[in-house]
N, C-alpha and C positions, 0 to 999 in steps of 0.2 A: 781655289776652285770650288764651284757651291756644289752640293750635294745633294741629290734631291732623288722620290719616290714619288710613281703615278699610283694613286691606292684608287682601286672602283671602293664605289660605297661599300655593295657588299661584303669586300674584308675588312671594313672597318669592324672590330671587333667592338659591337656594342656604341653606347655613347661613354664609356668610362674612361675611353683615352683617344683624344684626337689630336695629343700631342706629336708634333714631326722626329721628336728624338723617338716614340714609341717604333715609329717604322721605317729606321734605318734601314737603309741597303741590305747591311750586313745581318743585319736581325731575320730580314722576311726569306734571306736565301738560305739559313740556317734552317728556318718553320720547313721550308723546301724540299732541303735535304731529307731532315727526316719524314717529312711526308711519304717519302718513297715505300715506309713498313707503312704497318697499321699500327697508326700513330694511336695511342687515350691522353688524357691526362691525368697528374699526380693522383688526385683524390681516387680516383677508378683503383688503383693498384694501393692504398695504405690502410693499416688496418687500426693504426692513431696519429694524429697528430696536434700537439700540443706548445703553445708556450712554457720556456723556460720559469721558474720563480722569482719572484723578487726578492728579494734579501738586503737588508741592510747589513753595512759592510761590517759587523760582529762577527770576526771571525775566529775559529775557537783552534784550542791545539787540540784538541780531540773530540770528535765529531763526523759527520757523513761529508765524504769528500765529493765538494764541488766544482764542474766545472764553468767555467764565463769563458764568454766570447774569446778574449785573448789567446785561449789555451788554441782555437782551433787556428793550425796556421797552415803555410801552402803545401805542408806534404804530412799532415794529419793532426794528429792530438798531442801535443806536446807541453811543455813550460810548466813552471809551479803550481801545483794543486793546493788550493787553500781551501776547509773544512768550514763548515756551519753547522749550527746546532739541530738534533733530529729530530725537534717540535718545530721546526720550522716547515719541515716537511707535510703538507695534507695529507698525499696518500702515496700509495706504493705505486699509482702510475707513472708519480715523478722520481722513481729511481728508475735509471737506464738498464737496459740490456743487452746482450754481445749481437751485435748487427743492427740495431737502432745508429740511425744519422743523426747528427747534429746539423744544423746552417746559422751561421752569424743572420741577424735579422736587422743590427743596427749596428751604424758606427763605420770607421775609415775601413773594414776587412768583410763589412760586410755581403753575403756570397760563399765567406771560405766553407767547408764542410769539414765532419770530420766521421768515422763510423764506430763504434764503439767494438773495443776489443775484448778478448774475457777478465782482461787483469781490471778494467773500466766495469764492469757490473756493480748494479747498486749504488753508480754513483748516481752523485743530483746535478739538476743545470741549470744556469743563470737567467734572466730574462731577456737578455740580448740574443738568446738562442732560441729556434724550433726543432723540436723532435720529430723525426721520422720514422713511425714503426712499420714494417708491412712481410706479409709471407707469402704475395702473390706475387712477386719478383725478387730475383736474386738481390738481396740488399748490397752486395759489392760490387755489382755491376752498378745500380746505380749509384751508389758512392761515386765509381767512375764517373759514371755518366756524367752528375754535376761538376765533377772534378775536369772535364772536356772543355770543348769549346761550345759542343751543340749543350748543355748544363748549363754552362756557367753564361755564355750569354745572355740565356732565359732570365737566369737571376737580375743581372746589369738591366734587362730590359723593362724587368717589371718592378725595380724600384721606385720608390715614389720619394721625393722630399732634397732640396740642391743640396743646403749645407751640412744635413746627417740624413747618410742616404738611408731607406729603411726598406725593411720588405714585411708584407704580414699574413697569415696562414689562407683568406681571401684568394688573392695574388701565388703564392707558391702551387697550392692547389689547381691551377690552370696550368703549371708546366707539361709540355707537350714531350710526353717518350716515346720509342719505339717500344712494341708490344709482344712484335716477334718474332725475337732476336734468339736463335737456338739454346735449346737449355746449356748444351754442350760448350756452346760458348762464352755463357755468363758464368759459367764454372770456372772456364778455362781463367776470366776475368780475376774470378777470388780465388783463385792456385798465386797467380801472380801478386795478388792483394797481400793474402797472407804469407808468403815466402818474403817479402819486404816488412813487413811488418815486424815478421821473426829475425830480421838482419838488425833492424831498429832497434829491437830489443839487447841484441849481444851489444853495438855502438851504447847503448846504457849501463851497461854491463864493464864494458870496460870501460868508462869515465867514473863508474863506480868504483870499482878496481883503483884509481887513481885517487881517488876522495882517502880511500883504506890506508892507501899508502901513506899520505899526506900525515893524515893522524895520527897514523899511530906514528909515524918520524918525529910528531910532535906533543906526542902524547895528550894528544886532543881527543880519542877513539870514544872514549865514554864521558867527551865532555856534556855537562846538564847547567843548564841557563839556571841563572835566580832570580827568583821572583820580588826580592826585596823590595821595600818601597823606600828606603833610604841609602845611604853611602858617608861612610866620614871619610873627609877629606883632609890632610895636610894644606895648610896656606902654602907649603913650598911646591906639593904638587901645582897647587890654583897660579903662583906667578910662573911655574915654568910651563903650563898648559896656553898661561895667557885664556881661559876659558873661565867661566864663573858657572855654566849654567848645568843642573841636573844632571839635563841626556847626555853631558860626556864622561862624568865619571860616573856610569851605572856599574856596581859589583860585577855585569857577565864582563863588559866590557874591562874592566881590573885585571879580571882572571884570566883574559887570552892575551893582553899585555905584558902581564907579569911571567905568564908559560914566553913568551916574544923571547924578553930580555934576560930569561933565566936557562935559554936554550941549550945543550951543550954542546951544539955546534956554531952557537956564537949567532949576532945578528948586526944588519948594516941598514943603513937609510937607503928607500929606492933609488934616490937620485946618484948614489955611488954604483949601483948595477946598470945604470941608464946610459946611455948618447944622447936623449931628447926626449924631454916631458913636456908637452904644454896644449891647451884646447886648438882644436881645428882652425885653420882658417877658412872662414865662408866664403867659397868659390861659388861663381854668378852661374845657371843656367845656359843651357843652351841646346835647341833641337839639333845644330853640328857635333855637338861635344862626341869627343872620342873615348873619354876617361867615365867611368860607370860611378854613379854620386850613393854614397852610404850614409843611411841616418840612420839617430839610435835605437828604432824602431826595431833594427834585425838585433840588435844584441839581445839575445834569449838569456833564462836562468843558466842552461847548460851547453851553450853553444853559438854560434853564430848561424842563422839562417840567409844564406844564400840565395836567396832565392830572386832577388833584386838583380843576378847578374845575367838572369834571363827573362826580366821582366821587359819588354818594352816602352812599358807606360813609366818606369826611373827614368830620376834625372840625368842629367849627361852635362860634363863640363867640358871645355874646350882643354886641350891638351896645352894649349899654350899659357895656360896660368901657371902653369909649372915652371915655365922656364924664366916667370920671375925670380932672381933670386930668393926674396923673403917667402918667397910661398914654395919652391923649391920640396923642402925638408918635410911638406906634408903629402906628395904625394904617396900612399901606401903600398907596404911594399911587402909581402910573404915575411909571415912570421913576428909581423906590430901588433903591439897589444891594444886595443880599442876598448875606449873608457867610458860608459854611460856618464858621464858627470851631470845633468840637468834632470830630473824629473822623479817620476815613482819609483823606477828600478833604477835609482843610482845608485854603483858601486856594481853593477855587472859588468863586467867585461873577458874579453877572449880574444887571443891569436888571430889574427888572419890568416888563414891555412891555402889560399890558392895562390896563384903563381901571376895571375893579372892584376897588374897596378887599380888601384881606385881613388876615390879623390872624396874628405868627410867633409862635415860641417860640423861649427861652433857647439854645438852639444854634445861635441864626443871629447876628451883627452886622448890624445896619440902620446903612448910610451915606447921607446924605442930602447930595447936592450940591447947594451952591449956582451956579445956572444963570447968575448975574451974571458970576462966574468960571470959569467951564470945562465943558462939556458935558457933561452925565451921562451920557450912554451912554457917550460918548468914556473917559469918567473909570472905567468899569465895565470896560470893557473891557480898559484899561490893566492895572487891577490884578488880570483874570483873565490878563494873557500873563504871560510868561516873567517881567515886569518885577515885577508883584503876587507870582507863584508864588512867585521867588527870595524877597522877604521874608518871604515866610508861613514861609519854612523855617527863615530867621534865627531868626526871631522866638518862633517854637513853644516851647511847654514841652512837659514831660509827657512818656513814651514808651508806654506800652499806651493809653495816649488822649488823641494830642494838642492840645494846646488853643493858642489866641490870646488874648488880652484886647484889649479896646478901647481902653486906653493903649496898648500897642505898634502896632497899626492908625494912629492918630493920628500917629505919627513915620515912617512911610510916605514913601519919596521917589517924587514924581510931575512925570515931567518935564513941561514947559511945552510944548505941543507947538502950532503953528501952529493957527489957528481953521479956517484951511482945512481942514485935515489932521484937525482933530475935528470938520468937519461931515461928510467923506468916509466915516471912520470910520463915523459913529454911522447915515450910510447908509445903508452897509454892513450895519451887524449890524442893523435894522431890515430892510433888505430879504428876507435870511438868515433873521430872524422868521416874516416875513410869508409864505415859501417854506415853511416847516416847517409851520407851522398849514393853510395850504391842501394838502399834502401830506396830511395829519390827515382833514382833513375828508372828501380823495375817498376814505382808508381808510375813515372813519362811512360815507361813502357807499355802497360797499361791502359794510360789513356790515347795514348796512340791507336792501339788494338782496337779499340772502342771507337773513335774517329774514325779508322779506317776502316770498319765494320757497313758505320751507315755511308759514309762516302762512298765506298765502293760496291754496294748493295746494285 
């Protein structure tokens, strides 16, 4: 069915876009809606805004902590914070402040937002991001706001470029808000902001809780990397490694091997904890599909992002590739451990903690524990600390795209660790779940409030 809009000249906005995706249906009924207030635009209500820094990727252990694109994702600021040195900095207008907005400006996420909280001051931001400072509007409302449908639209509409979509401070600076929207109610907005905000934090809290435990069970708690620039090695380590090169026997990587196999509660290879180790099978598309498609895009440093299971715009596979026999075994099911195996973050992985089947692709390892012998989240968790990370690194092939296979996975050492100790764990990182999703929800909450606000004006 073709889709199409009658524009008078007059709203042609300018000669800058006469493009027909610029005025979709859905775009100009949104401008519509909030027409209803007394609409400005961005630039009217900010008191800076700025691109991100560039930085080459020297990244230090000690230094001004930075944020990039990545970190911002669908329900705020998350993932590994990596540091850059503090001469890299010009001035103090590119350290952040608590209610400065971030917006991705380039790349697959770009649009996400995120707003800076007080534990975030002082950091710095990447170039894939713009800052938004202002004190003439509540900055959490519009956090929200972008975070909506009538926000984030704007963003989708005013991108420019197919194959890396971009947006640039020009373009942002023309987003049209509502102006006036009771104070009382943009309040109401950041009560709800920060009340998730503070759940997020305890969900950190207790996956940390979980990390403490881990350690010191293994007396990892005050482990310190080495910096060494050599290793002697045994020729009988070298033929039982089957490996020759460097990065597998680096001294840190010795020493959490050596705490592995010298544990006192004994250690096994994963494939003896397992029912089924091996990469995804890539299941075909389909706008029928009934079954929700996961890439390794959502495996986070600390968690799994969800957020794909209420996206519309994911893939979807038909339900019926499942009931091929061979491909049977991969559909996922509560409680699989899911394996980044291909790219910059491999060796992350996490639990699937919800209750609806999903269906991966070739870039992931699906581990499936057997719950007779050892806990699966316990077991998930394991092999996202220190203790999994270290052999993902051994293990790695490849250097512009590192890979794992699911034979090296399977020789995996996995200490035996007290049942107490992995029921505390697995907890743990459930309750830490269960903290992050309700977080989630009062942000929907949120933007719902915000939606329903200009809609029903």
């Amino acid at each position: 069915m073709i889709t199409f809009s009658i524009i008078q000249k007059s709203q042609l906005e300018g000669a800058l876009r006469l493009d027909a995706e610029y005025y979709q249906p859905e775009y100009l009924d949104i401008i519509k809606e909030i027409s209803k207030f007394k609409i400005g635009r961005l630039k009217d209500v900010l008191d800076d805004i700025r691109y991100g820094l560039y930085v080459e990727p020297d990244y230090q252990e000690e230094g001004v902590n930075f944020l990039r694109a990545l970190n911002l994702v669908d329900y705020g600021i998350d993932g590994e914070i990596l540091k850059i040195k503090g001469k890299e900095i010009p001035s103090k207008k590119y350290l952040l402040d608590e209610g400065d907005i971030l917006i991705v400006r380039s790349g697959a996420n770009t649009g996400n937002v995120g707003i800076i909280e007080n534990y975030l001051k002082n950091f710095t931001f990447g170039s894939y991001t713009i800052c938004l400072r202002t004190t003439k509007i509540n900055p959490y409302f519009l956090y929200i706001f972008f975070y909506s449908k009538f926000g984030r639209s704007q963003t989708l509409r005013l991108q420019t470029g197919m194959a890396q979509p971009n947006l640039n401070i020009p373009n942002i600076e023309e987003i049209k808000i509502p102006l006036n929207i009771k104070k009382e109610l943009q309040e109401e907005i950041e009560e709800i902001v920060l009340r998730a905000f503070k759940i997020k934090e305890s969900s950190k809290s207790f996956y940390h809780q979980a990390e403490n435990s881990l350690l010191e069970e293994l007396e990892l708690k005050n482990f310190e990397s080495e910096s060494s620039l050599f290793s002697i090695v045994n020729l009988s380590d070298v033929k039982k490694a089957n490996r020759i090169d460097a990065e597998y026997f680096q001294c840190e990587h010795k020493k959490i091997i050596n705490k592995m196999e010298k544990y006192k509660g004994g250690w096994d290879y994963l494939e003896n904890f397992t029912e089924f180790i091996n990469n995804g099978n890539q299941p075909s598309y389909s706008k029928d599909g009934e079954i929700k498609f996961f890439s390794q895009k959502w495996i986070k440093d600390k968690g799994i992002d969800y957020s794909f299971l209420t996206d519309e715009n994911e893939p979807r596979v038909l339900k019926s590739f499942f009931e091929d026999k061979k491909n049977k075994p991969y559909l996922i099911r509560k409680n699989d451990i899911l394996y980044y195996s291909v790219g910059a973050n491999l060796g992350y992985c996490h639990n699937y903690l919800e209750d609806e089947n999903i269906a991966i692709g070739s870039f992931i390892n699906l581990i499936r524990a057997d719950k007779n012998k050892i806990n699966p989240v316990s077991l998930g968790f394991v092999l996202n600390s220190i203790v999994g990370r270290t052999q993902a690194e051994m293990n790695k092939s490849g250097l512009a795209q590192p890979y794992i296979y699911a034979k090296n996975l399977r020789k995996f050492l996995i200490p035996i660790l007290p049942k107490t100790t992995q029921q505390k764990i697995a907890g743990l990182v459930q309750k830490s779940h269960q903290a992050r999703k309700k977080a989630k929800e009062l942000l929907e909450e949120a933007k719902q409030k915000v939606e329903g606000m200009i809609e029903n004006a």
